[in-house]
Structures are given as structure tokens and as C-alpha cells.
PDB file of N, CA, C, O and CB in Angstrom:
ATOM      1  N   UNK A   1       7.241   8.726 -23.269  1.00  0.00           N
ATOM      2  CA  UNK A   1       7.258   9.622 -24.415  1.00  0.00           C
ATOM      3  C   UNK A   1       7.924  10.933 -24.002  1.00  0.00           C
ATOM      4  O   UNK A   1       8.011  11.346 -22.845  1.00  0.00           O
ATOM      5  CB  UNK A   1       5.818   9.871 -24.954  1.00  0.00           C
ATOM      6  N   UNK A   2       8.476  11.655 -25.327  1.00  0.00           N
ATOM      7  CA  UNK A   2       9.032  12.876 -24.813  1.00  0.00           C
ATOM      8  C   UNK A   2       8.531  14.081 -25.928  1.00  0.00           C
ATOM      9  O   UNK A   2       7.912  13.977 -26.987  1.00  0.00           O
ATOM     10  CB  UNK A   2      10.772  12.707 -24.665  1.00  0.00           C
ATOM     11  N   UNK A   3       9.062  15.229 -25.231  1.00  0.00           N
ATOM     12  CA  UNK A   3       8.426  16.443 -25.996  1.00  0.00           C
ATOM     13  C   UNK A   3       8.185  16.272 -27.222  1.00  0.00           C
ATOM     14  O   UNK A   3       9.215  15.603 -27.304  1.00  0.00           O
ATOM     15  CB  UNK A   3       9.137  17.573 -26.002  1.00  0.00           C
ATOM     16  N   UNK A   4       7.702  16.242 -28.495  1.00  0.00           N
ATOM     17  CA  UNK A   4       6.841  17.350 -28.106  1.00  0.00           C
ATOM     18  C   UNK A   4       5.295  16.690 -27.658  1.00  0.00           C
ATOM     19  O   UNK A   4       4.272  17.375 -27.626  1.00  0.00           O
ATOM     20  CB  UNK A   4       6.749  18.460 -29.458  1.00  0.00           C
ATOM     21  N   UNK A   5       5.349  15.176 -27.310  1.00  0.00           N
ATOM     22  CA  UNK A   5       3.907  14.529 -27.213  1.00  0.00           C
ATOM     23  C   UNK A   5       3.582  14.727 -25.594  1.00  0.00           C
ATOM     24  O   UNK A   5       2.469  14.936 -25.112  1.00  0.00           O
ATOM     25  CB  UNK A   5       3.885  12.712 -27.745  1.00  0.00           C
ATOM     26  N   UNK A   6       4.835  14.607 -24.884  1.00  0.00           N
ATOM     27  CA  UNK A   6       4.870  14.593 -23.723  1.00  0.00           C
ATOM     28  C   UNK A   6       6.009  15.415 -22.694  1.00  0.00           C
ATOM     29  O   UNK A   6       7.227  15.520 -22.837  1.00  0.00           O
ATOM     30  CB  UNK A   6       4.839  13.391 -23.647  1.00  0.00           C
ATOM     31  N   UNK A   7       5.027  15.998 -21.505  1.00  0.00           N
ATOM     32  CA  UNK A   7       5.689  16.790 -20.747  1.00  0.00           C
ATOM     33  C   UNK A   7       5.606  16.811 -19.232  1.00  0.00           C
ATOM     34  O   UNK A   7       4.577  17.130 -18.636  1.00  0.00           O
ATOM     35  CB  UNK A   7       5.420  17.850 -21.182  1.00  0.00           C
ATOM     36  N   UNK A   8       6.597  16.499 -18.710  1.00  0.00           N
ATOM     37  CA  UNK A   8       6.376  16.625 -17.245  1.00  0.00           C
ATOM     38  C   UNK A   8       6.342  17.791 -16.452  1.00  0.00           C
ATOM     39  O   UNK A   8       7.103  18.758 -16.399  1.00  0.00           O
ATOM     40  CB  UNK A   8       7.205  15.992 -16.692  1.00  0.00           C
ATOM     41  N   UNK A   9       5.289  17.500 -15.836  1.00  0.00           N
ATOM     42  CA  UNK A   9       4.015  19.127 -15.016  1.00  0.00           C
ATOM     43  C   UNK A   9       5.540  19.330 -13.822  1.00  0.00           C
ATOM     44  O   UNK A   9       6.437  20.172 -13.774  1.00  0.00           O
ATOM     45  CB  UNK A   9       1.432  18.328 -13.600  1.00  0.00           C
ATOM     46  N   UNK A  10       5.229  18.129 -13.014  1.00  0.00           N
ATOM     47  CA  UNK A  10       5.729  18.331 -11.836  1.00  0.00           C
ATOM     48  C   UNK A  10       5.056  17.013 -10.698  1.00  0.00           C
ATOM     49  O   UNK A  10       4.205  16.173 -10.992  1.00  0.00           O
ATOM     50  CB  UNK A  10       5.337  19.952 -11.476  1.00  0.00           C
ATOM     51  N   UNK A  11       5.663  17.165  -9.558  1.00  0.00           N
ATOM     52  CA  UNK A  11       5.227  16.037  -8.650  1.00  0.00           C
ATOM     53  C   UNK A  11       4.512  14.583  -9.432  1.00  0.00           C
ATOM     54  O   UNK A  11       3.512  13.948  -9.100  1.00  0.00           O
ATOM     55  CB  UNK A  11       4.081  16.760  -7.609  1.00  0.00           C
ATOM     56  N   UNK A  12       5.532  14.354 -10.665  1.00  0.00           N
ATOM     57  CA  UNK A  12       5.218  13.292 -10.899  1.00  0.00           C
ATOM     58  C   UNK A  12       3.844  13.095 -11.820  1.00  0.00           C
ATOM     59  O   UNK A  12       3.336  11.973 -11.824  1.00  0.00           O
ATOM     60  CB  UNK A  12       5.239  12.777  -9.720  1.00  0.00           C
ATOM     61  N   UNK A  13       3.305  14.033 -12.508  1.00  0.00           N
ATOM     62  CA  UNK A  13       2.608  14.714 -13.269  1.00  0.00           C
ATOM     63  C   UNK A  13       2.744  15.087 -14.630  1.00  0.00           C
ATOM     64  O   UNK A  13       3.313  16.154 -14.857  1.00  0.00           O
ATOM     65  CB  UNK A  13       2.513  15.513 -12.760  1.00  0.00           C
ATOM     66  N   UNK A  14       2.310  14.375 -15.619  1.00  0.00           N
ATOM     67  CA  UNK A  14       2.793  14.724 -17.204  1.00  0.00           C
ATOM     68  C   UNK A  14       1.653  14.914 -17.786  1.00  0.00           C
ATOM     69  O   UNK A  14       0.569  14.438 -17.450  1.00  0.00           O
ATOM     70  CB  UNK A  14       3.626  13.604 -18.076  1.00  0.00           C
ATOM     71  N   UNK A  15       1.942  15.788 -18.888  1.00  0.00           N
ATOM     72  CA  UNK A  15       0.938  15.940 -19.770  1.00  0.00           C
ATOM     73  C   UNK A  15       0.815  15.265 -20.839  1.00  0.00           C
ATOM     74  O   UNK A  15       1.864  15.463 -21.451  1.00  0.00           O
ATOM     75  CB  UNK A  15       0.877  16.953 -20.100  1.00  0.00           C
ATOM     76  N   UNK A  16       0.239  14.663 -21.367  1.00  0.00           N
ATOM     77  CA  UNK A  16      -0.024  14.290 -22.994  1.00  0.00           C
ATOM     78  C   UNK A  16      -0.508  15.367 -23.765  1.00  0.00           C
ATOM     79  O   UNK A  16      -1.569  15.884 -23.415  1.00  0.00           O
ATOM     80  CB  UNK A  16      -1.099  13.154 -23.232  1.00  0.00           C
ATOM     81  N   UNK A  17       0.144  15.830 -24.844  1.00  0.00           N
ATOM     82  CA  UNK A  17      -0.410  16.329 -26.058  1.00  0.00           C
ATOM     83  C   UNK A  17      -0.736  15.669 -27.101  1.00  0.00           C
ATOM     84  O   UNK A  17      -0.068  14.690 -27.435  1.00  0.00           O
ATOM     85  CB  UNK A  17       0.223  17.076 -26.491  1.00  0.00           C
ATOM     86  N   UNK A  18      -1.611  15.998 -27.674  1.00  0.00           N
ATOM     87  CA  UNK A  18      -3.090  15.314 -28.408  1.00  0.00           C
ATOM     88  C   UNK A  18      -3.647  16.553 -29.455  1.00  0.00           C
ATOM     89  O   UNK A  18      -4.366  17.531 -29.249  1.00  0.00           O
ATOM     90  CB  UNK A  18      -4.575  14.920 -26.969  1.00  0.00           C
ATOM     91  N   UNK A  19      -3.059  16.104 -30.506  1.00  0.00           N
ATOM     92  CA  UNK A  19      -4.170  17.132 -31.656  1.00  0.00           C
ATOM     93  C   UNK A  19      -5.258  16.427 -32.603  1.00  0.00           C
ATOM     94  O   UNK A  19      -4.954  15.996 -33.715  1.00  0.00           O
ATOM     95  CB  UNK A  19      -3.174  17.982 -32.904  1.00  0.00           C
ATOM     96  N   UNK A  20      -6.198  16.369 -32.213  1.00  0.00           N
ATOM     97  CA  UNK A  20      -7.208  16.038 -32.981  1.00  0.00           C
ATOM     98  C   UNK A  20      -7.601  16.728 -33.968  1.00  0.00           C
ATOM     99  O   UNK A  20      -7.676  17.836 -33.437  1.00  0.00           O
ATOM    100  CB  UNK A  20      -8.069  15.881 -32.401  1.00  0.00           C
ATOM    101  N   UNK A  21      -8.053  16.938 -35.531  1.00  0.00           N
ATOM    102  CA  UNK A  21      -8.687  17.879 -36.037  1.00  0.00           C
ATOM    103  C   UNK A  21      -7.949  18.952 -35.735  1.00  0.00           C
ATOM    104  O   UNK A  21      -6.741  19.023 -35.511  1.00  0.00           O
ATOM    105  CB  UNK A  21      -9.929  17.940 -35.687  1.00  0.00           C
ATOM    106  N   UNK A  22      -8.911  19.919 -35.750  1.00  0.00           N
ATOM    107  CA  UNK A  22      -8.169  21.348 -35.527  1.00  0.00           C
ATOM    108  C   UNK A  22      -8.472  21.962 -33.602  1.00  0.00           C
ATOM    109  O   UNK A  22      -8.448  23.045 -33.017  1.00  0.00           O
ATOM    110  CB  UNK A  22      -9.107  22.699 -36.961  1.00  0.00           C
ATOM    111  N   UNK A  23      -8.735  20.515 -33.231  1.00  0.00           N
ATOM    112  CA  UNK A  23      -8.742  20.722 -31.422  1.00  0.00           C
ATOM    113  C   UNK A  23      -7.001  20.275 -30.640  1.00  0.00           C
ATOM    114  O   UNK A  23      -6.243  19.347 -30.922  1.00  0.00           O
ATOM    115  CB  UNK A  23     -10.255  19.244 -30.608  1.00  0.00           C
ATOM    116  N   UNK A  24      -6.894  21.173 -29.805  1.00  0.00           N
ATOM    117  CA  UNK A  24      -5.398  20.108 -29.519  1.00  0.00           C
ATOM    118  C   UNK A  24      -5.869  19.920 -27.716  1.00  0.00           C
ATOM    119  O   UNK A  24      -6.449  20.743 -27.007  1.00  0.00           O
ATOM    120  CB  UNK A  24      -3.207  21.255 -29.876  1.00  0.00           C
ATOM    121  N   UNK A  25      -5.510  18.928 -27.461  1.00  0.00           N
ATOM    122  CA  UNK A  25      -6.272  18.030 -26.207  1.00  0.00           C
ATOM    123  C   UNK A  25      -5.006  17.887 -25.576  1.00  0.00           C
ATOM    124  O   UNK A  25      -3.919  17.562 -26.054  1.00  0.00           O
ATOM    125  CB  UNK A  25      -7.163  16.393 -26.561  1.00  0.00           C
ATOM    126  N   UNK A  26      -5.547  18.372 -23.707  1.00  0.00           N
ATOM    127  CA  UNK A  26      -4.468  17.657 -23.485  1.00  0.00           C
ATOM    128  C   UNK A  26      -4.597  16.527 -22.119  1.00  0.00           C
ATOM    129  O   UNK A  26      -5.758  16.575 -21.713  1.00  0.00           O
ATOM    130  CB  UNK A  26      -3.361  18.736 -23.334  1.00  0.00           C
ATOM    131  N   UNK A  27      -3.984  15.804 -21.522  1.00  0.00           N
ATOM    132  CA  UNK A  27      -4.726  15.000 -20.775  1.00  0.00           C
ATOM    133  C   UNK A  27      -3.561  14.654 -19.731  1.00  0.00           C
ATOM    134  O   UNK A  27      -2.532  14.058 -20.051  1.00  0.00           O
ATOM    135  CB  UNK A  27      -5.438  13.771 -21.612  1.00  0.00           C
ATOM    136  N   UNK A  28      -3.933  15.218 -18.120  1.00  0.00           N
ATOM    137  CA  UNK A  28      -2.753  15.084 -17.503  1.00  0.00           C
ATOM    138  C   UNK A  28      -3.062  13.219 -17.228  1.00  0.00           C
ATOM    139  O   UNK A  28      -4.035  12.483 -17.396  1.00  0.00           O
ATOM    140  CB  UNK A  28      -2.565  16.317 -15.996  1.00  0.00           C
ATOM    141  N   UNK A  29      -1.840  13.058 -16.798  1.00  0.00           N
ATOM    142  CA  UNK A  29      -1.798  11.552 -16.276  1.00  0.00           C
ATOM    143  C   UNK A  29      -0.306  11.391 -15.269  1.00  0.00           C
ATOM    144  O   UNK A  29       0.587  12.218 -15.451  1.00  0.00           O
ATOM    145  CB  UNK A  29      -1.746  10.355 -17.828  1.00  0.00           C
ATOM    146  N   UNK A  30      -0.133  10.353 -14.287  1.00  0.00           N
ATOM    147  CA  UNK A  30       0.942   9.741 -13.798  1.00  0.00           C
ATOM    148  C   UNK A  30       1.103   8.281 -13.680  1.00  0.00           C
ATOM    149  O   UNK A  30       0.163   7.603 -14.093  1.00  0.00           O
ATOM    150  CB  UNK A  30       1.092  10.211 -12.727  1.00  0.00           C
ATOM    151  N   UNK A  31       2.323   7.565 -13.095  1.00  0.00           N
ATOM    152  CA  UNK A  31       2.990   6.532 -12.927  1.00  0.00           C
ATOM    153  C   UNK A  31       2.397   5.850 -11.958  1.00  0.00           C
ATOM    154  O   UNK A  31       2.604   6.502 -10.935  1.00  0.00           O
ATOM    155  CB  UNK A  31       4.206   6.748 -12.734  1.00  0.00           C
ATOM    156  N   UNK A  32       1.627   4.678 -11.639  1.00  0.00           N
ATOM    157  CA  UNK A  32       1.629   4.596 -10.477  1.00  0.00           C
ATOM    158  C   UNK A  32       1.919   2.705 -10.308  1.00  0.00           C
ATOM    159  O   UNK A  32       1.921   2.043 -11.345  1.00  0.00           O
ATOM    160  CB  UNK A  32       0.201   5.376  -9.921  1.00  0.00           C
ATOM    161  N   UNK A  33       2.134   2.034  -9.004  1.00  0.00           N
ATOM    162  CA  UNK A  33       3.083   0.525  -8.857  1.00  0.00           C
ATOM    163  C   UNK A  33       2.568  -0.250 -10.398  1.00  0.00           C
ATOM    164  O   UNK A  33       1.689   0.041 -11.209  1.00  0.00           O
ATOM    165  CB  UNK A  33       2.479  -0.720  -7.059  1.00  0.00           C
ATOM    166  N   UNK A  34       3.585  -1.356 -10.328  1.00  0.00           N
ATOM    167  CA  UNK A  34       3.276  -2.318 -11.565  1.00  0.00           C
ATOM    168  C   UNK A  34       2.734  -1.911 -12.963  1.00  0.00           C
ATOM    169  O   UNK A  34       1.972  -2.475 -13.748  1.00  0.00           O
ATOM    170  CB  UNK A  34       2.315  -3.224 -11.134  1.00  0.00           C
ATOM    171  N   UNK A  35       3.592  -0.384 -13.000  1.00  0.00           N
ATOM    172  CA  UNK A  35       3.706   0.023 -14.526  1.00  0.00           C
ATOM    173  C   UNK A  35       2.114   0.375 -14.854  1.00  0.00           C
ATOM    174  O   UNK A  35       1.515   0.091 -15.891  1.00  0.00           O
ATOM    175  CB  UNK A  35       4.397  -1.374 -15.615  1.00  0.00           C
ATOM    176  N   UNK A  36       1.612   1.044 -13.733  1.00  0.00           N
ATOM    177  CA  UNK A  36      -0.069   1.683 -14.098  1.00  0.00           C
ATOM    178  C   UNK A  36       0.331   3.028 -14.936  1.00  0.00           C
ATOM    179  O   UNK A  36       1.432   3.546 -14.749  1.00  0.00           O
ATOM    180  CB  UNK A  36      -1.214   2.225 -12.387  1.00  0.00           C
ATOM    181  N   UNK A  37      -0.627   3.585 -15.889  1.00  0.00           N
ATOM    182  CA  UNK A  37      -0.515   4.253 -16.151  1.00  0.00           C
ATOM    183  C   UNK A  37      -2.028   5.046 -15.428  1.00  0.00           C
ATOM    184  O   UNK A  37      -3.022   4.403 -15.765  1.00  0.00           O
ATOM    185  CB  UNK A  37      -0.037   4.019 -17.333  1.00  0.00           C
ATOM    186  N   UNK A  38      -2.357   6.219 -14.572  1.00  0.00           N
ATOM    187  CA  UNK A  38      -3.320   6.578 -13.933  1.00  0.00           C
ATOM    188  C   UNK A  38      -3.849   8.046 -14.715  1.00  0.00           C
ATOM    189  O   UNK A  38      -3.347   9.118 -14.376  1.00  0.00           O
ATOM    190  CB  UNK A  38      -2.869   6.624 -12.433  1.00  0.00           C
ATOM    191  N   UNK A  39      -4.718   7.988 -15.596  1.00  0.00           N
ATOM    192  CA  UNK A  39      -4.897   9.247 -16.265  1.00  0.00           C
ATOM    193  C   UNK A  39      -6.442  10.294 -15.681  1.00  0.00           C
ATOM    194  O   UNK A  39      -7.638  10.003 -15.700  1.00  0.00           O
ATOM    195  CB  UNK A  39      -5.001   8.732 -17.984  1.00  0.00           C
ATOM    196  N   UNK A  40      -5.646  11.687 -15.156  1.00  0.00           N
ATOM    197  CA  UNK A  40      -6.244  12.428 -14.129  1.00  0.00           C
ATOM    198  C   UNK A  40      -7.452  13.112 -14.579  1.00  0.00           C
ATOM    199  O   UNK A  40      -8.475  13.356 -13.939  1.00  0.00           O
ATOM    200  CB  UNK A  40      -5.327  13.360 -13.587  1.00  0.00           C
ATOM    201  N   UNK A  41      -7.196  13.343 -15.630  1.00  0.00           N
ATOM    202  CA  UNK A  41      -8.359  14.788 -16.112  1.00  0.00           C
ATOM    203  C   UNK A  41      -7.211  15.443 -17.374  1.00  0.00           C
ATOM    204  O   UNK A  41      -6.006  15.601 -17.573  1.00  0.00           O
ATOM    205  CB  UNK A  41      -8.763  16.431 -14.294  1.00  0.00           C
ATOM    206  N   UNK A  42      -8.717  15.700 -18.088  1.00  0.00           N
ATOM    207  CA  UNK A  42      -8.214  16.615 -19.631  1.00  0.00           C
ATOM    208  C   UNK A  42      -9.089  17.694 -19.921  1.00  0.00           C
ATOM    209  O   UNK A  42     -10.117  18.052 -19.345  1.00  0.00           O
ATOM    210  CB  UNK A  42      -8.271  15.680 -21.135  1.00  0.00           C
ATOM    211  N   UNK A  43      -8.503  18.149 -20.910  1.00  0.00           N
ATOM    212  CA  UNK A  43      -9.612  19.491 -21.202  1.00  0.00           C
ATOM    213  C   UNK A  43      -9.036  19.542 -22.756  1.00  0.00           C
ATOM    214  O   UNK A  43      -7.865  19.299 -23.047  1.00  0.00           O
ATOM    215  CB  UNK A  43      -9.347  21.328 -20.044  1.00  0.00           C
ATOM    216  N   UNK A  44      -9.967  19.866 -23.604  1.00  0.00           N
ATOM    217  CA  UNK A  44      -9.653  20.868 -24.680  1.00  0.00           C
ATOM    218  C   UNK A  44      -8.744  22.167 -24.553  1.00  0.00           C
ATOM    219  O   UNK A  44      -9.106  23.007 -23.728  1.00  0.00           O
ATOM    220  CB  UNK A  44     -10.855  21.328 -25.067  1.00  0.00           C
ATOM    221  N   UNK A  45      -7.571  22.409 -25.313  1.00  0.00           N
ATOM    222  CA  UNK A  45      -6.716  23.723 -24.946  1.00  0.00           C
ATOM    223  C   UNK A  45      -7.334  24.918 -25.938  1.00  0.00           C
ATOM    224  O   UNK A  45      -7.401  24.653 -27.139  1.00  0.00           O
ATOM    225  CB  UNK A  45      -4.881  23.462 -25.267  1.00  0.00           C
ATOM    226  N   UNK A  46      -7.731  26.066 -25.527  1.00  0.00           N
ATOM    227  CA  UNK A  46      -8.205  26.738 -25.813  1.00  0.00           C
ATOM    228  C   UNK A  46      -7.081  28.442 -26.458  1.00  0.00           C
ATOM    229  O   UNK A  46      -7.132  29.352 -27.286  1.00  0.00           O
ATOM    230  CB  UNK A  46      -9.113  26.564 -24.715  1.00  0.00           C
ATOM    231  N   UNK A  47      -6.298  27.958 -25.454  1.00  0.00           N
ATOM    232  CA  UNK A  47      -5.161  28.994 -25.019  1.00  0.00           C
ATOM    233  C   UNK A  47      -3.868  28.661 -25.327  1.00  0.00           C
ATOM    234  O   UNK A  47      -3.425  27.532 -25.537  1.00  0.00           O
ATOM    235  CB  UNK A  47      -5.112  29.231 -23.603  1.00  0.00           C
ATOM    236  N   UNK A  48      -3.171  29.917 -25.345  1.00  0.00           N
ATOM    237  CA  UNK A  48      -1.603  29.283 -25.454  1.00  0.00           C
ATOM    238  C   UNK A  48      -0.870  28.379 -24.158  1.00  0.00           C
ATOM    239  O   UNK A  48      -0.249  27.321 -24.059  1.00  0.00           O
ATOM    240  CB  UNK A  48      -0.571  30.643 -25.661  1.00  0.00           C
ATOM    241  N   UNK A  49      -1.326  29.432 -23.276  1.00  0.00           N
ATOM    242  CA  UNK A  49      -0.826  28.605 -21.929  1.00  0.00           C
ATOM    243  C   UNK A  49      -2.167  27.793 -21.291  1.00  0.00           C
ATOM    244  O   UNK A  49      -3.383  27.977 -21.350  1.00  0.00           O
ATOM    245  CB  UNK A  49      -0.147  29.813 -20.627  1.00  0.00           C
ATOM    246  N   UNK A  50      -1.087  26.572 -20.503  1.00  0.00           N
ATOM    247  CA  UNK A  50      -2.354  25.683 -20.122  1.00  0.00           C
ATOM    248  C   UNK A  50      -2.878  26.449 -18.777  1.00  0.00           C
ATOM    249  O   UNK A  50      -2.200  27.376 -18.334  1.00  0.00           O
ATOM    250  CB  UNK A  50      -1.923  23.888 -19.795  1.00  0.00           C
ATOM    251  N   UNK A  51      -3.773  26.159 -18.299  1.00  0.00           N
ATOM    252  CA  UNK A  51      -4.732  26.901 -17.094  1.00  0.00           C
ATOM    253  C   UNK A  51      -4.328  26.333 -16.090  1.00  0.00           C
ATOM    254  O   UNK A  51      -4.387  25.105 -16.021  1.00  0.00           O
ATOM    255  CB  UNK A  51      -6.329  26.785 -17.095  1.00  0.00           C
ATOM    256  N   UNK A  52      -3.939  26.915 -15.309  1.00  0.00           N
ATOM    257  CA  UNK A  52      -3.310  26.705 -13.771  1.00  0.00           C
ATOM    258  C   UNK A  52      -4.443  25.768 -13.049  1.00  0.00           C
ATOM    259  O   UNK A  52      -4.120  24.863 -12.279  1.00  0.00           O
ATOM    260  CB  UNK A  52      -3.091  28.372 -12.804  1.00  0.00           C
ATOM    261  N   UNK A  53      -5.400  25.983 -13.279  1.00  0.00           N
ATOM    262  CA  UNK A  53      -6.334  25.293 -12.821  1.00  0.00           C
ATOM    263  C   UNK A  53      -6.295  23.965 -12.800  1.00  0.00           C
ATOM    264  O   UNK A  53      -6.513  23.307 -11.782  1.00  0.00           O
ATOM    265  CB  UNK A  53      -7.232  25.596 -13.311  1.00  0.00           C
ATOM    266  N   UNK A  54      -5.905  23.296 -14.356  1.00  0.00           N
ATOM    267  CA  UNK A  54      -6.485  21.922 -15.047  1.00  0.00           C
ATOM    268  C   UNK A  54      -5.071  21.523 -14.139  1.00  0.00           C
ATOM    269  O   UNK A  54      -5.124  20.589 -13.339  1.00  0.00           O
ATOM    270  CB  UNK A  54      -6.690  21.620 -17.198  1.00  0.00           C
ATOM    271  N   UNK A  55      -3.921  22.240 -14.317  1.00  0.00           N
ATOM    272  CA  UNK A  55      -2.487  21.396 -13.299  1.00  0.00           C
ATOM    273  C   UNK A  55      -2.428  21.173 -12.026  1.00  0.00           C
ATOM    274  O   UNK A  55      -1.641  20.416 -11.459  1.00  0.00           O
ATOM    275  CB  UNK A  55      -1.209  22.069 -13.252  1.00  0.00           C
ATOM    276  N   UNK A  56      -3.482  22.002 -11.419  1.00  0.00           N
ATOM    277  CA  UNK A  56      -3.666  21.841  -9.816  1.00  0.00           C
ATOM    278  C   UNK A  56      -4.855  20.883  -9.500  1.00  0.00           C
ATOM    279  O   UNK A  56      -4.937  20.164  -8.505  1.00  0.00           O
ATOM    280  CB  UNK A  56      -3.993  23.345  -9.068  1.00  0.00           C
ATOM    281  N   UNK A  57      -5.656  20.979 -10.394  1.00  0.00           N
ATOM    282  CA  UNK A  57      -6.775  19.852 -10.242  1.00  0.00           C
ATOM    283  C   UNK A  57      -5.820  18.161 -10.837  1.00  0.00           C
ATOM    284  O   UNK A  57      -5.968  17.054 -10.320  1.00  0.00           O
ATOM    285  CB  UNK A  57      -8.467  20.429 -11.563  1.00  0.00           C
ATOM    286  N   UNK A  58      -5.204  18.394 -11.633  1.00  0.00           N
ATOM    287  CA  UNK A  58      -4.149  17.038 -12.303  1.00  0.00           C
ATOM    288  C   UNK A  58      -3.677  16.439 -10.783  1.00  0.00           C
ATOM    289  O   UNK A  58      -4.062  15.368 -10.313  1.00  0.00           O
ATOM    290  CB  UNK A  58      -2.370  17.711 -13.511  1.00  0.00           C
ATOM    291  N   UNK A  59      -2.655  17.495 -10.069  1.00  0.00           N
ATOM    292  CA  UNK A  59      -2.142  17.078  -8.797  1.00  0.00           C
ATOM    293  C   UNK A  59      -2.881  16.502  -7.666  1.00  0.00           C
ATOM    294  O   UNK A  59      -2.592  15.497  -7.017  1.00  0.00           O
ATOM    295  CB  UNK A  59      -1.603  18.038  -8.335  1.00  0.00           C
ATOM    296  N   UNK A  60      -4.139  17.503  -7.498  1.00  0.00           N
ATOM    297  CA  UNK A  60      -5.065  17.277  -6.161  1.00  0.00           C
ATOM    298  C   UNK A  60      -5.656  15.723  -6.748  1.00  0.00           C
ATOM    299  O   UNK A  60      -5.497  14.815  -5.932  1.00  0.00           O
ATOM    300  CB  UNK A  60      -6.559  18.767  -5.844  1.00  0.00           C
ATOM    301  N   UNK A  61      -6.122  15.444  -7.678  1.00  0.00           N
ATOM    302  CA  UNK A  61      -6.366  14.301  -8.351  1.00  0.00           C
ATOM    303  C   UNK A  61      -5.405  12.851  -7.477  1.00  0.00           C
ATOM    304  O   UNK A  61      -5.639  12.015  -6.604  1.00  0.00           O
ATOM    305  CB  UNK A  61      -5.875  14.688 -10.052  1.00  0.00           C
ATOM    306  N   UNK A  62      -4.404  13.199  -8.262  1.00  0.00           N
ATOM    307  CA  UNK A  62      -3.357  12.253  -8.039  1.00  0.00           C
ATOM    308  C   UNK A  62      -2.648  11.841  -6.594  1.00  0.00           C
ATOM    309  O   UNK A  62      -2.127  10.766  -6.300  1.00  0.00           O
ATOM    310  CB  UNK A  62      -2.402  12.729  -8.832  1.00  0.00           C
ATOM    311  N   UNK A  63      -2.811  13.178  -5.694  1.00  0.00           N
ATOM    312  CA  UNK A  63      -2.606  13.024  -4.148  1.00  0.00           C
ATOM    313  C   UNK A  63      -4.002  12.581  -3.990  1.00  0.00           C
ATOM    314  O   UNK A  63      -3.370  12.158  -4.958  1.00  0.00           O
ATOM    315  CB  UNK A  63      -2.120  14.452  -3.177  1.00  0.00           C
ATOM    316  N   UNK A  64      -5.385  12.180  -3.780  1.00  0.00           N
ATOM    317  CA  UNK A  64      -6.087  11.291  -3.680  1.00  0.00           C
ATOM    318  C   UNK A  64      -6.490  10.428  -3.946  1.00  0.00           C
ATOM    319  O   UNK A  64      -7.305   9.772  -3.298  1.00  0.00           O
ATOM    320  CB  UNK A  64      -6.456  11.386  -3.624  1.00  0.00           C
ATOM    321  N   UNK A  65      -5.735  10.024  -5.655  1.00  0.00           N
ATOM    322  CA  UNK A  65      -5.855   8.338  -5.573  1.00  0.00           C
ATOM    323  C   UNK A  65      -4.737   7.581  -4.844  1.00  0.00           C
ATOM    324  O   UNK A  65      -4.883   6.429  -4.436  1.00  0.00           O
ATOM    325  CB  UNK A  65      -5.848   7.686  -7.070  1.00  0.00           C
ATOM    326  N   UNK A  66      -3.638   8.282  -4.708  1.00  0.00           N
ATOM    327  CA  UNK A  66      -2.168   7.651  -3.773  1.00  0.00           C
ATOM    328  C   UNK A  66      -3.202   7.566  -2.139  1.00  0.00           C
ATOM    329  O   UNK A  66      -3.419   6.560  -1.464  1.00  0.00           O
ATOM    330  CB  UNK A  66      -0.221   9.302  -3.673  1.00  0.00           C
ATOM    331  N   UNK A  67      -3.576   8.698  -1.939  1.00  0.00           N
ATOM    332  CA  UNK A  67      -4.172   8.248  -0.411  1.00  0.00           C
ATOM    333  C   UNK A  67      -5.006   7.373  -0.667  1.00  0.00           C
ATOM    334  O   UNK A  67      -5.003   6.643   0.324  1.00  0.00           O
ATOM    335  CB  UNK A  67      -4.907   9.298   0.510  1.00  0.00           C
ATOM    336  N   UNK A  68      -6.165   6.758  -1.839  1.00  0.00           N
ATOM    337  CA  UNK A  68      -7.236   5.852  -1.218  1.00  0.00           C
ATOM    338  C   UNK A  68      -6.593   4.549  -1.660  1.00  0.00           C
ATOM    339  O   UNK A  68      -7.101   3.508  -1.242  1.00  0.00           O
ATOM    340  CB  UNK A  68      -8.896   6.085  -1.780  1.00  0.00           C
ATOM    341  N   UNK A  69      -5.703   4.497  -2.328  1.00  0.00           N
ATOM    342  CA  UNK A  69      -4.932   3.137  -2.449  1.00  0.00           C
ATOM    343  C   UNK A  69      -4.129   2.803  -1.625  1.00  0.00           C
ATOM    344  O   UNK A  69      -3.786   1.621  -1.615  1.00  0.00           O
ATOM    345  CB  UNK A  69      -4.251   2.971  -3.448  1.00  0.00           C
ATOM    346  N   UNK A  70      -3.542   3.768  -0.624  1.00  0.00           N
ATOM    347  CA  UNK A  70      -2.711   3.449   0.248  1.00  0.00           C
ATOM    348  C   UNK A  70      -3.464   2.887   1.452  1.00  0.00           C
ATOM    349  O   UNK A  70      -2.981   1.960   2.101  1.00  0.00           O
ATOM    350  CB  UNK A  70      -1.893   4.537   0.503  1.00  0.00           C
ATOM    351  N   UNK A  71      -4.390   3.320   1.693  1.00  0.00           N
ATOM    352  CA  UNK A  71      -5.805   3.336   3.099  1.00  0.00           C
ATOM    353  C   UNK A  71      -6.421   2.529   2.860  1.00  0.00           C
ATOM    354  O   UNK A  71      -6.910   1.834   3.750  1.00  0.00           O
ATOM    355  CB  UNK A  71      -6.935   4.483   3.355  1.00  0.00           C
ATOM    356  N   UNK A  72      -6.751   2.190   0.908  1.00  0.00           N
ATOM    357  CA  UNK A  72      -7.986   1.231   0.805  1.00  0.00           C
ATOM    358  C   UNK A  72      -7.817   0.427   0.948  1.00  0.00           C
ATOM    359  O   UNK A  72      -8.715  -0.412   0.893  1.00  0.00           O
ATOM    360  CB  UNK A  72      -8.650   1.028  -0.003  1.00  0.00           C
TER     361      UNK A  72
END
């Protein structure tokens, strides 16, 4: 998908946008082998800009399911 439903964060990292009602949701997710789709963590958007937080927790997310699938 592309803007305006979908946006790529970075390191392989996209967002979904999601308006429910009068809530707009957003829900990071990535790519991972045999066409997985791996979805990280969401939050309700509250703000104009998304929270640095929810994109660094999206990433740290996603660099530990690549390590326990790679190890497991």
C-alpha cells in the first residue's frame, strides 16, 4: 500500500494508517521471509506528529524478532 494508508518509517518499518470513528490508529508493521507480514505495536494518534517513541519501540521490536528467528 501507499500514502496516504501507508508509510515507510525506515529500516524496513511502515506505518499503517487507520481511521476509525473519529480515532485515527496507527500500527507499525514489517516484511519478513515467505511474504510474512510481522505487525510491531500501535497506538491511538493523539497528535499531529507521531511520537518518537512508538517508532523506536516499532524498530527495537523488529531487531528482536529478526534475532529470535534467526537463533531460534
Amino acid at each position: 500500500m501507499r500514502e496516504p494508508y501507508s508509510k515507510h518509517i525506515g529500516n524496513g518499518v511502515f506505518e499503517l494508517r487507520i481511521k476509525f470513528a473519529k480515532d485515527i490508529c496507527r500500527l507499525f508493521y514489517f516484511f519478513y521471509v515467505d511474504k510474512r507480514i510481522i505487525v510491531t505495536n500501535g497506538f491511538v494518534k493523539k497528535t499531529q506528529k507521531t511520537p518518537r517513541r512508538e517508532i523506536e519501540l516499532a524498530l527495537q521490536y523488529k531487531t528482536d524478532y529478526e534475532r529470535r528467528k534467526r537463533y531460534g
